[in-house]
Structures are given as structure tokens and as C-alpha cells.
C-alpha positions as CSV (number, residue, x, y, z in Angstrom):
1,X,110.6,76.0,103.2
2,X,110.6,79.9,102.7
3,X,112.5,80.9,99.2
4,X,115.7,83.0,99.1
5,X,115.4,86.1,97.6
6,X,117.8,88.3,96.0
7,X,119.6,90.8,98.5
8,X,118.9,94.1,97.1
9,X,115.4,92.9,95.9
10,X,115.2,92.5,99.9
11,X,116.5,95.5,100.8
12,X,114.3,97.2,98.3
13,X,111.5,95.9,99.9
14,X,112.0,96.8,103.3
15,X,112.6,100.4,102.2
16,X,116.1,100.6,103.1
17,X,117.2,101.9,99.6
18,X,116.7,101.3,95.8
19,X,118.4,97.5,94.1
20,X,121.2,99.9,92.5
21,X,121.9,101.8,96.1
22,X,121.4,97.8,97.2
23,X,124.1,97.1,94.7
24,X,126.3,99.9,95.5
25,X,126.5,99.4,99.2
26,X,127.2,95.1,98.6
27,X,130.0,95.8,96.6
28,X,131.5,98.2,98.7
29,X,131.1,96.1,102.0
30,X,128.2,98.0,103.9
31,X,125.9,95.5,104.2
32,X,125.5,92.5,106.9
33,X,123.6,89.9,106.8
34,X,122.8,88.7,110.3
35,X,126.3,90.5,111.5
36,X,128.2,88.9,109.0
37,X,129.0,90.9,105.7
38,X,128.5,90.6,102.3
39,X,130.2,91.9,99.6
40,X,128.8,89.3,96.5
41,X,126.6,90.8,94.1
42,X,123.5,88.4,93.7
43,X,123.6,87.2,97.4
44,X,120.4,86.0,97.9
45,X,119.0,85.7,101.7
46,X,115.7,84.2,103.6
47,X,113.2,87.2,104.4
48,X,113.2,86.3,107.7
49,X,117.2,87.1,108.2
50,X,118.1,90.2,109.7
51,X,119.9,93.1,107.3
52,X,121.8,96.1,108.5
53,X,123.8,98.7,106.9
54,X,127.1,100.5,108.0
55,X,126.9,104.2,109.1
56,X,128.8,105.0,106.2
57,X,125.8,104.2,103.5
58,X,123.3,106.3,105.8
59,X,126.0,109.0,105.7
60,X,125.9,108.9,101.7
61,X,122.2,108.3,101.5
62,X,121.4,111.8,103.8
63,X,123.4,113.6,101.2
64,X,121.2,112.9,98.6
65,X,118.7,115.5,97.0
66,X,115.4,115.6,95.7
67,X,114.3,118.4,94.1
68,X,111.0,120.1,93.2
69,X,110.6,121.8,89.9
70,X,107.6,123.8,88.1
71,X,107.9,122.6,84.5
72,X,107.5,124.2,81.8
73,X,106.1,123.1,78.2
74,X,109.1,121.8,75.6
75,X,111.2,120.3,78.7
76,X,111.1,116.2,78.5
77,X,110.9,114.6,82.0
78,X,113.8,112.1,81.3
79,X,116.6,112.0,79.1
80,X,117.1,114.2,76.2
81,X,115.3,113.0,73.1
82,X,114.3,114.1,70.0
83,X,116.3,117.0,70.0
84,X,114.4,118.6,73.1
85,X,115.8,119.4,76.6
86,X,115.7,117.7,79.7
87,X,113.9,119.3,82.7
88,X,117.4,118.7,84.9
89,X,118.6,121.0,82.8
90,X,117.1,123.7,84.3
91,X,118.2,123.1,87.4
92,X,121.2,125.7,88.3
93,X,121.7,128.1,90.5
94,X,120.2,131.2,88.7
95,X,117.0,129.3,88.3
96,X,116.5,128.4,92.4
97,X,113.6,130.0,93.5
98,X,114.3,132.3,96.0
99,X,111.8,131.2,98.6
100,X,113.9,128.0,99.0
101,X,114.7,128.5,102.4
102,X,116.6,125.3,103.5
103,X,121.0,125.9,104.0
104,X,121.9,123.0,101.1
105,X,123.8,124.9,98.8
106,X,123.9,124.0,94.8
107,X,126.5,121.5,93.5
108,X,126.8,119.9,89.9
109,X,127.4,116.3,91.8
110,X,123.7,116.9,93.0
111,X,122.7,116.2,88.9
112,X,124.3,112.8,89.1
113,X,121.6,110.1,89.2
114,X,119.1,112.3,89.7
115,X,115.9,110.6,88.1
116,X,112.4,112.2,87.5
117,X,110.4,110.0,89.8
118,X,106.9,110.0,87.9
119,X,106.8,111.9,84.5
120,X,105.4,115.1,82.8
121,X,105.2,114.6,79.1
122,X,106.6,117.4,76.7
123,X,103.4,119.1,76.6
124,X,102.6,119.6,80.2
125,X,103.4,121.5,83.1
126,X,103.7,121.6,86.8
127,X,105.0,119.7,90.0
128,X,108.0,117.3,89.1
129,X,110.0,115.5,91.4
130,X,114.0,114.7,90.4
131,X,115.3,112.4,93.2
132,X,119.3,111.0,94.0
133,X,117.3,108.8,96.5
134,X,116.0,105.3,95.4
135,X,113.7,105.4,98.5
136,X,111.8,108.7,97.4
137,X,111.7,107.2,93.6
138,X,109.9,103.7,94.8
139,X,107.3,105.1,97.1
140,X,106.3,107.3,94.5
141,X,106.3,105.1,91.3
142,X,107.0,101.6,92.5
143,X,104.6,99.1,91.5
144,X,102.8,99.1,94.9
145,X,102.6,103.2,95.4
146,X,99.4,103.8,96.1
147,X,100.5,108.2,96.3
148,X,97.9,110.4,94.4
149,X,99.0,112.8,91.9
150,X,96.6,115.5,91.3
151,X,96.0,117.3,87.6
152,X,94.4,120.5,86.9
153,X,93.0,119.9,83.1
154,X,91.3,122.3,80.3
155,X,89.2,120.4,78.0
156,X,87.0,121.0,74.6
157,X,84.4,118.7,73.9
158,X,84.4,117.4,70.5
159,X,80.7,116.4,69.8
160,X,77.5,118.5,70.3
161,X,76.4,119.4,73.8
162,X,78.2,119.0,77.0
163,X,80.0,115.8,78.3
164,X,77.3,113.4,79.8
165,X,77.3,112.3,83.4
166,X,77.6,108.3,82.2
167,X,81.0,109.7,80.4
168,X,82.4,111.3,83.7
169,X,81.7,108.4,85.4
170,X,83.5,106.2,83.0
171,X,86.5,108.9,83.7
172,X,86.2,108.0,87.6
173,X,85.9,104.1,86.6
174,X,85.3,102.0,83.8
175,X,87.7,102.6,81.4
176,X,90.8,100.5,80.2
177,X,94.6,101.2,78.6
178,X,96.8,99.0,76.8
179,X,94.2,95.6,77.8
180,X,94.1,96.7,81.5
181,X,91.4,97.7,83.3
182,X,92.7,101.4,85.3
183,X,92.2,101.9,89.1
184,X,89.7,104.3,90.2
185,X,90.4,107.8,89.8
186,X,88.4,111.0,91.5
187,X,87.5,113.4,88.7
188,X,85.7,116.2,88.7
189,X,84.7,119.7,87.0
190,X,86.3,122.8,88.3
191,X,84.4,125.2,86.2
192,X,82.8,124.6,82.9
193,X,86.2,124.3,80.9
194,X,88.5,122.6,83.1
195,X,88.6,119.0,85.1
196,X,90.7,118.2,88.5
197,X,91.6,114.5,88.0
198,X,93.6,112.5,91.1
199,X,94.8,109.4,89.9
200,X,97.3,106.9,91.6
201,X,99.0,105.3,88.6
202,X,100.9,107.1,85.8
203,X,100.7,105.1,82.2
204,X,101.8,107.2,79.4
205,X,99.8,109.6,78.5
206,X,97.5,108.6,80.7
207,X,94.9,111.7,80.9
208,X,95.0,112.5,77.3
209,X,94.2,109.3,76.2
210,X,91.1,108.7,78.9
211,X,89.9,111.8,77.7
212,X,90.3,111.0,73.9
213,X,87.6,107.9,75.1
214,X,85.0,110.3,75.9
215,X,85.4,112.7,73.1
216,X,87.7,115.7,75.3
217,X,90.5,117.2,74.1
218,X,93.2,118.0,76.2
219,X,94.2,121.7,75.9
220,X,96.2,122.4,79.2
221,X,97.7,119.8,81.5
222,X,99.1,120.6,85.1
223,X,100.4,118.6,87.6
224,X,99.7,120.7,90.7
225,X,100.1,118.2,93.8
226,X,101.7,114.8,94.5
227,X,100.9,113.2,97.8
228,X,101.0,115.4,100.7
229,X,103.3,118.4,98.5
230,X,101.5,120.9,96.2
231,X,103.3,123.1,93.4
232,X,101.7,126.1,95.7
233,X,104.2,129.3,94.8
234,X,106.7,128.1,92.8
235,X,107.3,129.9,89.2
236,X,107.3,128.2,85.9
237,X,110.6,126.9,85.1
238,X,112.1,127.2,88.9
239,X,112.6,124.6,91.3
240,X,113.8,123.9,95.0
241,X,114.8,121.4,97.4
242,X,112.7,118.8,99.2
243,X,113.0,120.4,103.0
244,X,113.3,117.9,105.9
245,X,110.4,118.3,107.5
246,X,108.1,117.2,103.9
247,X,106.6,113.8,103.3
248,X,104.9,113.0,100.1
């Protein structure tokens, strides 16, 4: 017999939206369940049964923005801590870049729910993604994402000599955070100073602290791609919208 899952754990799954848009949308009426709506928060379903949505939750979804932003150092990805400022707040009107082409124009209702999807830590900089759109966040940091996100990174070494070719392979594969063993990455040197690393997961800290295994010190960390969109152009501290025609 096949188990019931929750609804909006199902609708998650087939991409339809994020479990809180799932949420949303049940409680307001918008979602059937082989023609039949349900409104009950914790329905669960089979996986086989068929799930639509009203036109009116696609209407709300379209309107939904994600925006790209060129961080700078001293901005926190996420909510304000510490005392320091969130990167959303840089996003207003003055700071738009004026190469953002598309029609949308700025309102302050864009800023609500708006979520980094992936994370910059305080002292880094480059591409980061602020999404209203559950589908946007869990195909780039859902548990199954397999996106690349790709770091431009100026390193010292901290012992005599240069870094040897057993320790850059470790930084490809064969090292482990937090008990776990880390996917593969693709890392290599740029120039004598500075490593491009692609990775496909995002622990905390996660560069610095494969780094710190081999004996590098992280002096300069950029985020300059993430899927198929690069920072390309875009000023420190600016930001514009994700146009229509873009897929990470």
C-alpha cells in the first residue's frame, strides 16, 4: 500500500511551490485534489493523486520577484544580527542598476518574504539571490539541488613553499565537515594567488574552513556565478531583477 504524504510536502515535490506557498494556497481554497478542493491544513494525499491549483495562485505566484544583488563586505545574507545590516536592505530604488532593463517597477511589497536563497557570509562578496518564490529557493538550496555555485578565492599559504598537488586534490575530494564526507568540488588555480572553486553544496563557511585543512588562508571571497547566471557587470552594492527569459 503506497503511504500518504503530507499535501504541501507533495506539492513541494512536484515543484509546484514551496510547503508555506503549499500552505497558503490550502487555506485559502486553491488547491484540488483530484477535482475536489481542500482547504485543511495537514491534508495528506497518495502520490499517485492528481493536484491542481486555481488560476488565482499562478496569478500571485507570477508576481513574485527574485532579485540579483552584487554584495558587498559588512552586509549579512539573512536577517539582521549582531548589529550589522541585511543585504535586503540595499535593495531600493536608488541602488537598481541601471542596466536592469526589464518593465517591473520597484515596490516595498516586493521586500516581503523575500529570502536569500543560498548565503554570502559577512565577509564575502558577489552574486546573491533574494527570492519571493519558494520554487526559485528549493532548486537552488533544497536538499536534492545539485546547481553549481562558482567562487573566485585569494589565498596565502601558511607553511613554507607552495600548496602541494596531494593538498589540491584533497580540495577537489577527500575532505570532510561537521562528520560528513563533502561532494566533489572542481578546484583550481587561477593565477598564483587566487583559486576558482565550483561546489554544489553550501555548509557554513564552507571554503574557509576546507582551506584552513590544507594550511590557506582565505583573504578575498567572491561568489561570481550560480547555475547558468554570472555576477557579469553588475556593481558592488547594486542589484536587479531576475528577467524572464534566465534559468539558473
Amino acid at each position: 500500500m503506497t503511504e500518504l504524504v503530507r499535501l504541501s510536502k507533495r506539492m513541494s515535490e512536484l515543484g509546484l511551490c514551496s510547503r508555506r506557498e503549499a500552505d497558503e494556497w490550502i487555506e485559502r481554497g486553491w488547491v484540488r485534489v483530484d477535482g475536489k478542493v481542500v482547504a485543511e491544513l495537514g491534508s495528506k494525499v497518495l502520490p499517485q493523486q492528481r493536484i491542481s491549483v486555481e488560476r488565482q495562485a499562478a496569478a500571485e505566484q507570477s508576481k513574485r520577484v527574485t532579485i540579483l544583488i552584487n554584495k558587498p563586505v559588512g552586509y549579512v545574507s539573512g536577517q539582521a544580527e549582531d548589529g550589522y545590516t541585511p543585504a535586503v536592505a540595499l535593495i531600493k530604488p536608488e541602488n537598481r542598476w541601471s542596466e536592469c532593463k526589464i518593465d517591473t517597477a520597484f515596490h516595498p511589497t516586493q521586500l516581503r518574504s523575500l529570502v536569500p536563497a543560498g548565503r554570502l557570509d559577512i565577509d564575502s562578496v558577489g552574486l546573491l539571490v533574494l527570492t519571493q518564490d519558494g520554487r526559485v529557493a528549493k532548486h537552488l538550496i533544497g536538499e536534492t539541488t545539485t546547481v553549481e555555485k562558482e567562487y573566485l578565492v585569494r589565498v596565502a599559504y601558511s607553511k613554507p613553499g607552495t600548496l602541494p598537488a596531494s593538498d589540491l586534490q584533497r580540495l577537489n575530494h577527500g575532505l570532510s565537515l561537521d562528520g560528513k564526507k563533502l561532494l566533489p568540488a572542481k578546484v583550481s588555480w587561477q593565477n598564483e594567488d587566487q583559486l576558482k572553486f565550483v561546489l554544489r553544496e553550501g555548509k557554513k563557511r564552507q571554503i574557509r574552513r576546507m582551506c584552513e585543512m590544507v594550511g590557506l588562508k582565505v583573504l578575498g571571497l567572491k561568489r561570481v556565478r550560480i547555475g547558468k547566471l554570472r555576477l557579469g557587470n553588475l556593481p558592488e552594492g547594486q542589484w536587479r531583477y531576475l528577467r524572464e527569459d534566465e534559468q539558473f
